[in-house]
N, C-alpha and C positions, 0 to 999 in steps of 0.2 A: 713758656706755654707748651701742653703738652697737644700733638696732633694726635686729631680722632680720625680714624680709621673704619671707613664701614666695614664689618666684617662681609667677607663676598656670601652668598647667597647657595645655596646647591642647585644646579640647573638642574629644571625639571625632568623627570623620566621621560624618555620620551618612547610612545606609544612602537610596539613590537611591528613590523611590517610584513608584510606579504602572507605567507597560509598561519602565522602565527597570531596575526589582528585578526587575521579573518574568521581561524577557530576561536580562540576567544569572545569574538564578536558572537558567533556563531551559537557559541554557550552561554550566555549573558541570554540574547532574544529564546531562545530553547527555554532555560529556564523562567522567565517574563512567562511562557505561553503556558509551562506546564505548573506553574502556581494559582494563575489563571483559570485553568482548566480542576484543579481541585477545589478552588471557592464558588464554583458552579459544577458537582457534584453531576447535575442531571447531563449534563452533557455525555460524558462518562457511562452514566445507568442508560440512557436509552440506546448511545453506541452499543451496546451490548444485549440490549432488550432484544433488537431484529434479529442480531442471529442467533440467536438462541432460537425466535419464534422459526424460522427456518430451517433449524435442525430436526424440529419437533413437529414443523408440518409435512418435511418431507419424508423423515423418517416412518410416522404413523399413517399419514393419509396419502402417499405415494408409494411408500418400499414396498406394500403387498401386493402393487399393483403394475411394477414395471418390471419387465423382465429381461436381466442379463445374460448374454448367448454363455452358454455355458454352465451358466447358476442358474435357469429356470428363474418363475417370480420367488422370489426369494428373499425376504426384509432384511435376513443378516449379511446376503452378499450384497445386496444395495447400500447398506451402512459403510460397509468396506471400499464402496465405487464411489459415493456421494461425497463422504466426509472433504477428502481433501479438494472438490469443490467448491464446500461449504466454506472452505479456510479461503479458499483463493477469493471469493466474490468477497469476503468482509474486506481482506485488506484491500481489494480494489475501491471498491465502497465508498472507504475512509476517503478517497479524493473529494467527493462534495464535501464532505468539510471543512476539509483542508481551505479548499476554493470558496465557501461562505466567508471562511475565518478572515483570510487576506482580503479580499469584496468588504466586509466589514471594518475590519482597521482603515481602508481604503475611503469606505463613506464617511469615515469617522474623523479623518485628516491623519489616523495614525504615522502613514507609511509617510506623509510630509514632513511630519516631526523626525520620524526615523533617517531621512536623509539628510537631514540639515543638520545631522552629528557628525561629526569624523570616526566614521567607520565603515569597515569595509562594507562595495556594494551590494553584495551577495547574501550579506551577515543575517538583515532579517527572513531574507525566503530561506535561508537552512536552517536557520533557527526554529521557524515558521513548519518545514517539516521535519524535522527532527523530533519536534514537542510532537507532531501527530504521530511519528513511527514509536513512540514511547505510548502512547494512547492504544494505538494499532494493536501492539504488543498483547497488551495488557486483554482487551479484549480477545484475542486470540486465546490467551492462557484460558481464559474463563471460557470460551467456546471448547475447548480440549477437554477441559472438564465435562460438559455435559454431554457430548460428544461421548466420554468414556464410558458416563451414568447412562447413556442412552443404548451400548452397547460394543461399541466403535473400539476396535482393537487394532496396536502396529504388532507387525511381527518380524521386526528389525531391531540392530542394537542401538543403544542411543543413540549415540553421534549418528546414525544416519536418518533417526528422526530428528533428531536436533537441526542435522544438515537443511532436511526438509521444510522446517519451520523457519529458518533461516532463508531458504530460495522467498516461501510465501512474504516474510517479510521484508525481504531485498525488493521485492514486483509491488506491495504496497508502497514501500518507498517511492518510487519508481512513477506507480501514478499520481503518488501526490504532488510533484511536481507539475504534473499536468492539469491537475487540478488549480495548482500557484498560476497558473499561466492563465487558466480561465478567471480565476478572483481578479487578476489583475486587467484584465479585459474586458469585463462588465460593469455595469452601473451600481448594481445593489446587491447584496446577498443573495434576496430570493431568487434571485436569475443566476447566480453561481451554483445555487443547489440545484436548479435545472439542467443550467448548461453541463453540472457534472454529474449529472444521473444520466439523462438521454441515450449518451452514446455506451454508457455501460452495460445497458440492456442487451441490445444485439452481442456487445463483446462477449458478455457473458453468456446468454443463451445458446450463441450460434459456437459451441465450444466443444469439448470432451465434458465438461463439469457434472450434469447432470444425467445423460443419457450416451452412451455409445456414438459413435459420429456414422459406424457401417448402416443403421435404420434411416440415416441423412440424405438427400437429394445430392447426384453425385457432385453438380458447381458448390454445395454448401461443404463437403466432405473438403473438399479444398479450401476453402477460406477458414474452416474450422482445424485446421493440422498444421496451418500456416498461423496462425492466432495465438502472441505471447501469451495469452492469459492459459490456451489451452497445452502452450509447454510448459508453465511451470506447475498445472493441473496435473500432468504426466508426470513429470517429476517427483510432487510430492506423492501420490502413490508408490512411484518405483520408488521410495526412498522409506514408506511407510510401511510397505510391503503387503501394499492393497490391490496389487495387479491381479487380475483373473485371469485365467487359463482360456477361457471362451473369448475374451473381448483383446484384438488382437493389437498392437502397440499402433502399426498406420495401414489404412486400407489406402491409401495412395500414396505411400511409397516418400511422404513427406522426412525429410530430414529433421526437421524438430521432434517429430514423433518417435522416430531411431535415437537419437541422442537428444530426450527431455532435458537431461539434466544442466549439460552445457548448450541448448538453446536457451533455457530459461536463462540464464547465467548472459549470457549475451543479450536478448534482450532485453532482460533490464538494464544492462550496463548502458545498450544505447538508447533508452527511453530516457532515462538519467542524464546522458552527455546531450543529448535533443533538445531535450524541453527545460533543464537546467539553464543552458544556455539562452533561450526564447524567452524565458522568465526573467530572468535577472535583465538581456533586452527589456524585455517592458516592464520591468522597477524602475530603470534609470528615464523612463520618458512619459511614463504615466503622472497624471495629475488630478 
């Protein structure tokens, strides 16, 4: 008699561990959101729709009307002050969506299915803003464009507009985490697009973006020089080469305002290390 022999078997792969699951992971849900996000087109057109409408109502029915110390009322030197504003308030923006999208997967039992995989725990909230800073992007490029149609000129070499475009998309990044945090804290979408507009407003307005901060009430001149939104609003001007000679970097002597460039750079890092951390918190205990 001849003996049979099972031949042995190959043991299975076994899955990559620590930041190498976790990118992986991370690019798998990435990709899931932004496939996603192309078989609903509208998504995409209307992210883009607002600021555009914003370019084009501040530029026409405000730049004649608001005057820079140094520029007089002046359309073309408010084009030069507003724009990198205009760039910061989108990718900030991009947060409520971010925070409807996870709100949504969330009513939807997504993120229950997403945990009951063996996969890292972090994997769907980066995956989750990653697919939005690719979104983010993409809108900004199309914002740059009209922007240029509209007038809007750098007078720097690339890499330090590149650099520029880079702070504003690092600070989008940045709040869509905060946005994750809100998705993951509410009940339904419609309340995550609230809870992630609300506070954007004052960030926003109470800022450098739109108007000079020296015509400001002197306690707002402080919270507005102290306000990441408004160093990395400094920055990309210093970096687009849209500073004005009249309008002066800090009228209190604030340190983000002297060095925009590596405030911004730090404040996002630790908006990012913050609420990254808070978020991935409440993935693991949300239900």
């Amino acid at each position: 008699m001849t003996a049979v022999t099972d031949t042995p078997r190959p043991a299975a792969p076994r899955p990559a561990g620590g930041i190498g699951q976790s990118v992986r992971d991370s690019l798998v849900v990435a990709k899931r959101n932004l496939i996603r996000m192309t078989r609903i087109p509208e998504m995409i057109l209307f992210g883009v729709i607002q600021p555009v409408m914003f370019v084009v109502l501040f530029t026409y029915v405000f730049g004649g009307s608001i005057a820079i110390p140094g520029a007089g009322v002046s359309s073309s030197a408010y084009k030069e002050f507003l724009m990198a504003g205009i760039f910061a308030q989108t990718v900030t923006f991009a947060t409520a969506g971010a925070g409807a999208g996870i709100a949504d997967d969330m009513h939807k039992g997504l993120i229950d299915r997403f945990r009951s995989l063996p996969m890292a725990r972090g994997a769907v909230l980066t995956g989750r803003t990653l697919a939005d800073l690719v979104q983010t992007a993409v809108t900004l490029a199309v914002l740059a464009i009209v922007a240029l149609l509209v007038g809007w000129r750098t007078h720097t070499n690339i890499g330090e507009v590149l650099g520029g475009f880079g702070l504003l998309l690092l600070l989008g990044y940045a709040f869509t985490w905060i946005g994750a945090l809100i998705g993951l804290s509410v009940r339904t979408p419609e309340a995550a697009t609230s809870g992630g507009l609300i506070w954007l407003f004052p960030l926003t307005f109470i800022s450098n973006a739109f108007v000079p901060v020296n015509g400001m009430p002197k306690f707002l001149q402080y919270v507005a020089e102290w306000n990441p939104f408004s160093a990395t609003v400094a920055a990309a001007r210093e970096l687009f080469g849209n500073t004005i000679d009249g309008v002066p970097k800090s009228v209190t002597g604030a340190w983000p305002m002297e060095h925009p460039v590596w405030a911004s750079l730090i404040w996002s890092v630790i908006i990012i290390a913050v609420f990254r951390t808070l978020a991935v918190r409440k993935y693991r205990k949300a239900a």
